[in-house]
C-alpha positions in Angstrom: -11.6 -49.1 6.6 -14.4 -47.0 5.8 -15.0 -45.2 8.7 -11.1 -43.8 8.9 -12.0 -43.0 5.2 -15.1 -41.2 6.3 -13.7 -39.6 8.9 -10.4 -38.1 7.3 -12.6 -37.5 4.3 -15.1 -34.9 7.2 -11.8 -33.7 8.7 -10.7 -32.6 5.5 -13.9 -31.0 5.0 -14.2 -29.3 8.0 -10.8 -28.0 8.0 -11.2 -26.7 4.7 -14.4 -24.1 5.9 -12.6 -23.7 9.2 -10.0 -22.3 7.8 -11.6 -20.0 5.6 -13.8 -18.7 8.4 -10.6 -18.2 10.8 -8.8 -15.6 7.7 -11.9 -14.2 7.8 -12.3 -13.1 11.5 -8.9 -12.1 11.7 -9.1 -8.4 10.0 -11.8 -7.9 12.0 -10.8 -8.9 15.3 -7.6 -6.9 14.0 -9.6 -4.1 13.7 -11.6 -4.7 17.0 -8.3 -4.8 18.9 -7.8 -1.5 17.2 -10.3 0.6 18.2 -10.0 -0.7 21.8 -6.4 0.5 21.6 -7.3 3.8 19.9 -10.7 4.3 22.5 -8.3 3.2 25.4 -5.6 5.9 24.4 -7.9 8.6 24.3 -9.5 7.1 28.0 -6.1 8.1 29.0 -5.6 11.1 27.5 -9.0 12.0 29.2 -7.7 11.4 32.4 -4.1 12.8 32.6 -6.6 16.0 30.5 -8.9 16.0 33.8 -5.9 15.6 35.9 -3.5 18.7 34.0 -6.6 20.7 34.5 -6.9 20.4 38.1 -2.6 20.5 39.1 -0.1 23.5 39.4 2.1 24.2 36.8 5.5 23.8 38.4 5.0 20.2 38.5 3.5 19.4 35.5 5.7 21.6 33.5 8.8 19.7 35.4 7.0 16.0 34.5 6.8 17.3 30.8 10.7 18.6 30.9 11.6 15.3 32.1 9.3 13.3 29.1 11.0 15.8 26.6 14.4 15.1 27.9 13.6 11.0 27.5 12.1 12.1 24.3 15.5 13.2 23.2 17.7 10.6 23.9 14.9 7.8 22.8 14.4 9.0 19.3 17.9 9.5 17.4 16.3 10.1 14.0 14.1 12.7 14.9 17.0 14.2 16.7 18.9 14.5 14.1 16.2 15.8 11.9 15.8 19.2 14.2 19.5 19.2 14.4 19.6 20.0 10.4 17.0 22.5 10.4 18.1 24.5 13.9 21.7 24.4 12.4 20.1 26.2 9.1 18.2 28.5 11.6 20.9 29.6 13.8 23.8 29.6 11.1 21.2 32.3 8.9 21.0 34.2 12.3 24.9 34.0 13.0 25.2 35.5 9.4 22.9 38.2 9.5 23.4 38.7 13.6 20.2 38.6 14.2 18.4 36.8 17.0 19.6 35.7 20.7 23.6 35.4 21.6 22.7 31.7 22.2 21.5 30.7 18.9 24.5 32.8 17.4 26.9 30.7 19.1 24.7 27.4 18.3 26.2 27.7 14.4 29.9 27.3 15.5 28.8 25.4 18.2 27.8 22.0 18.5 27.6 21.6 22.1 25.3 24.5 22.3 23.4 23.5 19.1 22.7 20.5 20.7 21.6 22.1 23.7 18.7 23.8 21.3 17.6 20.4 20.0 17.0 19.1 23.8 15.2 22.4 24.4 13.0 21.7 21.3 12.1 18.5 22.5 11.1 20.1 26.0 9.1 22.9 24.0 7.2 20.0 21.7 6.2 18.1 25.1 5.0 21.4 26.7 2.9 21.7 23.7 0.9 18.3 24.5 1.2 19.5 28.3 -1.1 22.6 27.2 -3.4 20.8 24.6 -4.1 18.1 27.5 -5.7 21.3 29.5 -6.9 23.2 27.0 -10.5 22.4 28.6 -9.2 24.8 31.5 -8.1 27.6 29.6 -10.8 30.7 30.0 -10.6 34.3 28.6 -9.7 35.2 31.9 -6.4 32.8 31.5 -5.1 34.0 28.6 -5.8 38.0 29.7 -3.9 37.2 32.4 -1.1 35.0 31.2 -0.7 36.1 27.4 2.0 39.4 27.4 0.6 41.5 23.6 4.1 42.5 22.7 2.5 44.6 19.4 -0.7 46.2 20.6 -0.9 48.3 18.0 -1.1 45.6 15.3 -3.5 43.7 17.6 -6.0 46.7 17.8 -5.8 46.8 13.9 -6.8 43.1 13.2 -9.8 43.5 15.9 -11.3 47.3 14.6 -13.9 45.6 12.6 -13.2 46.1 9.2 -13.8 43.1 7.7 -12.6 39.2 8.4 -8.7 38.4 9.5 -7.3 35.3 8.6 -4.4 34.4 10.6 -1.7 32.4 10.3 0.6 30.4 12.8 3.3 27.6 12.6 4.5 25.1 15.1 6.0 27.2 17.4 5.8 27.9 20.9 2.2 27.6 22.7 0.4 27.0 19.7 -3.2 26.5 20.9 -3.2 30.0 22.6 -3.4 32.4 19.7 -6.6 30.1 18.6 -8.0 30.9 22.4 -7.0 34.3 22.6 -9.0 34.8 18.5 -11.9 33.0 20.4 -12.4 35.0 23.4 -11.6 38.3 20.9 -14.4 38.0 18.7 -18.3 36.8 18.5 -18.5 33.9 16.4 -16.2 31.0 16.4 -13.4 31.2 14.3 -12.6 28.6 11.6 -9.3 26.0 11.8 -8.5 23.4 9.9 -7.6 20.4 11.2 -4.9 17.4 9.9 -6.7 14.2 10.4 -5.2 11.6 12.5 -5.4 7.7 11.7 -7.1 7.3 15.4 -11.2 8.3 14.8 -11.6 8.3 18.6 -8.9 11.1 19.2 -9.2 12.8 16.3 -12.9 13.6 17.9 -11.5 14.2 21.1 -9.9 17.1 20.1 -12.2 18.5 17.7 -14.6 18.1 21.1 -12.3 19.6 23.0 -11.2 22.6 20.9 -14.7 23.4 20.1 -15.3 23.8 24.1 -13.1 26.8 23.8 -14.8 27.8 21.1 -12.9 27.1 17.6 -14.9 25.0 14.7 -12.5 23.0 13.3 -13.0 21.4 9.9 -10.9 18.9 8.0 -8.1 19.4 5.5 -10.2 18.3 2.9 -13.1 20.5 3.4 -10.9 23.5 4.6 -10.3 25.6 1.2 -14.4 25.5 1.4 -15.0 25.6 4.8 -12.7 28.7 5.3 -13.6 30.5 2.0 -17.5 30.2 3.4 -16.7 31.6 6.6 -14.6 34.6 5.2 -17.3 35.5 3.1 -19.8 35.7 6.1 -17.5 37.9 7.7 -15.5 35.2 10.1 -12.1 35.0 10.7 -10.4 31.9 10.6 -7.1 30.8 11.4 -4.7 28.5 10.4 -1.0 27.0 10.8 1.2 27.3 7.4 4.7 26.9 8.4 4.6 23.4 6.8 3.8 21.7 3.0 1.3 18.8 4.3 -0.4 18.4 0.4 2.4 18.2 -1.4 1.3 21.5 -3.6 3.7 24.1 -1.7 5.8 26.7 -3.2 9.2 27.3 -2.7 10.4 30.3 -1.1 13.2 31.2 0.3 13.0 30.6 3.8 16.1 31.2 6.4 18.1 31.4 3.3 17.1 28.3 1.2 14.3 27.4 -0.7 11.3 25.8 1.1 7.7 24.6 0.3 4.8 26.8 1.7 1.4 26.0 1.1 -0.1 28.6 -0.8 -3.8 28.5 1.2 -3.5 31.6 3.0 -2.2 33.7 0.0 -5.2 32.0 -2.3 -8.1 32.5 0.3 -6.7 36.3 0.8 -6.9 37.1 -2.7 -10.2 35.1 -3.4 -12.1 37.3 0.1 -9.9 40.2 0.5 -9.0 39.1 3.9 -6.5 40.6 6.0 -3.7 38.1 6.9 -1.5 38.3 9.8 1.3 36.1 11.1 0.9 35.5 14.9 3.2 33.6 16.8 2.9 32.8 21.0 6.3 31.9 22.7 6.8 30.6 26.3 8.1 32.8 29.2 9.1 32.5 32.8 7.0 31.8 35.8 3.7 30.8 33.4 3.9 33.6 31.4 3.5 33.9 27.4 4.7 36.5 24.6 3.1 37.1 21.4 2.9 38.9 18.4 1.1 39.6 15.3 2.5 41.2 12.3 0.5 41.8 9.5 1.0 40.3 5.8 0.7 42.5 3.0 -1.3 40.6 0.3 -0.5 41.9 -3.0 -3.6 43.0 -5.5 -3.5 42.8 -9.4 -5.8 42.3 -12.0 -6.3 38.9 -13.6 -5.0 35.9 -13.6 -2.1 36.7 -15.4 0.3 37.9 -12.3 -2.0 35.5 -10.2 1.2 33.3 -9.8 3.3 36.6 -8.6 1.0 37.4 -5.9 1.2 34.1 -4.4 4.6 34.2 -4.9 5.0 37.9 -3.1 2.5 37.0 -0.4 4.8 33.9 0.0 7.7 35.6 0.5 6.4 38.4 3.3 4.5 35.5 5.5 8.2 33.9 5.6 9.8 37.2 6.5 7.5 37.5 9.4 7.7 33.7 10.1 11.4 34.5 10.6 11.1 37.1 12.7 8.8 34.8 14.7 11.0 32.1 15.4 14.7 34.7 15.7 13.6 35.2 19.0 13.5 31.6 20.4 14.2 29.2 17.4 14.1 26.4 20.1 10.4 26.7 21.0 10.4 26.0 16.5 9.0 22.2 17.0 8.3 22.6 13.3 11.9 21.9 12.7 11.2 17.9 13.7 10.0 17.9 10.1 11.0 18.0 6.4 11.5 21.3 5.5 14.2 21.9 3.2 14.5 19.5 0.3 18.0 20.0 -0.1 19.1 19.1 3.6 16.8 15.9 2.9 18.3 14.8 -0.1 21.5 15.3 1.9 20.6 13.2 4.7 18.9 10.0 2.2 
């Protein structure tokens, strides 16, 4: 009987370390199977980068119609998030007739409203289209593919007198402006950067985007980063079309009030930087449109009407953001996120 004893006593035993050892190895082989899934993404990414590079456009701009398409019938809840903000958009355009016929007729439309949401969703997968062959893209590229519909303004932000900051939003071919600042001027500009929760591919594109010649820095080291690079006579740019800290403040924005994070307005006033908005849209037949418009940053002493001046600023960068997206408020991909408070409070 005392053998059993013994050996039920030992199993106990034995299962009691076991077990403890088991919960132990299982965050970490969690977090092995992680980074194999986040090192094999970006393996991928790698290759359909390599491959983009190397194929014509026609095809690869079909393939990435055809994934925005699936993209739109798949996810219902982002769906109906840009269908909230487009229908502010186009019913603020209706009202001050402004912007295409299309979108016009989008705000008593819903058929053709929802006709701009699948667009949108085609425009937000061209977008990872063009960041998978950014590697490609040369001076030469965006000379010959980037139509400068205000060269005026753009000869006044490159004469020389001092650093530009400019700002962008999710619109449109986002990563060209940054190549078209990095072929324009001698040292690389400044951008920062939100981090991703995948290490591996959050490197890959800091790699990547610093082959074309743009630092980035992270969003926690960017009020620094950019402030330091201003004040050495860089410019930096950065996108601002959307309240990622929390800290934004409202301003009336296609008629309603919406958060804007006040960095470019602070690091204007803090270097005496020039600001200007510049926004890149898509055209036929591999061809892109931009503009810049410049951002008047209002001066004061002290702190006192420090508040104002943020508040002013504010309120001009969302004028020329509007202007920006009038023209093609589908290529807006910004609108797949919270922007209003008071359409979210209506959708809870």
């Amino acid at each position: 009987m005392e053998v059993p004893d013994r050996l039920s006593a030992g199993s106990d035993v034995v299962e009691t370390v076991a077990r403890p050892r088991d919960a132990s190895r299982a965050p970490v082989l969690r977090r092995r199977a992680i980074r194999l899934k986040q090192r094999f993404l970006v393996g991928v990414l790698s290759v359909v980068s390599w491959l983009a590079c190397r194929l014509p456009d026609r095809p690869l701009v079909a393939l990435a119609n055809v994934a925005g398409d699936a993209w739109y019938r798949a996810d219902r809840n982002r769906a109906a998030q840009g269908r909230r903000n487009l229908r502010r958009v186009v019913e603020w355009l209706a009202d001050k007739e402004s912007g295409s016929e299309v979108a016009r007729r989008a705000a008593g439309d819903p058929a053709v409203l929802e006709r701009l949401v699948r667009a949108a969703f085609r425009h937000q997968a061209r977008y990872y289209l063009e960041v998978a062959r950014t590697p490609a893209v040369t001076g030469e590229f965006v000379r010959r593919r980037l139509v400068v519909e205000t060269p005026e303004v753009v000869a006044e932000a490159f004469n020389g007198e001092g650093p530009v900051i400019f700002v962008g939003l999710h619109f449109g071919a986002i990563e060209l402006p940054a190549l078209f600042l990095a072929d324009r001027v001698p040292v690389p500009p400044v951008a920062p950067m939100e981090t991703i929760d995948n290490p591996p591919l959050q490197d890959y594109f800091v790699r990547t985007r610093g082959a074309v010649g743009v630092r980035i820095v992270g969003l926690r080291e960017a009020r620094r980063e950019l402030l330091a690079a201003l004040k050495r006579g860089e410019s930096v740019g950065l996108v601002a079309d959307r309240d990622l800290t929390g800290g934004g403040i409202d301003t009336d924005f296609f008629g309603a009030p919406a958060p804007l994070p006040a960095g470019p307005a602070l690091l204007a006033m803090e270097s005496g930087a020039r600001v200007f908005v510049v926004s890149v849209r898509r055209g036929r037949h591999g061809k892109y449109f931009g503009r810049l418009e410049r951002v008047p940053v209002p001066r004061g002493p002290g702190n006192a009407r420090r508040r104002d001046r943020v508040t002013g600023f504010l309120a001009a960068e969302a004028d020329a953001f509007e202007r920006g997206i009038s023209v093609a408020p589908e290529q807006w991909w910004g609108a797949f996120f919270p922007v209003w408070p008071d359409l979210e409070s209506r959708a809870a």
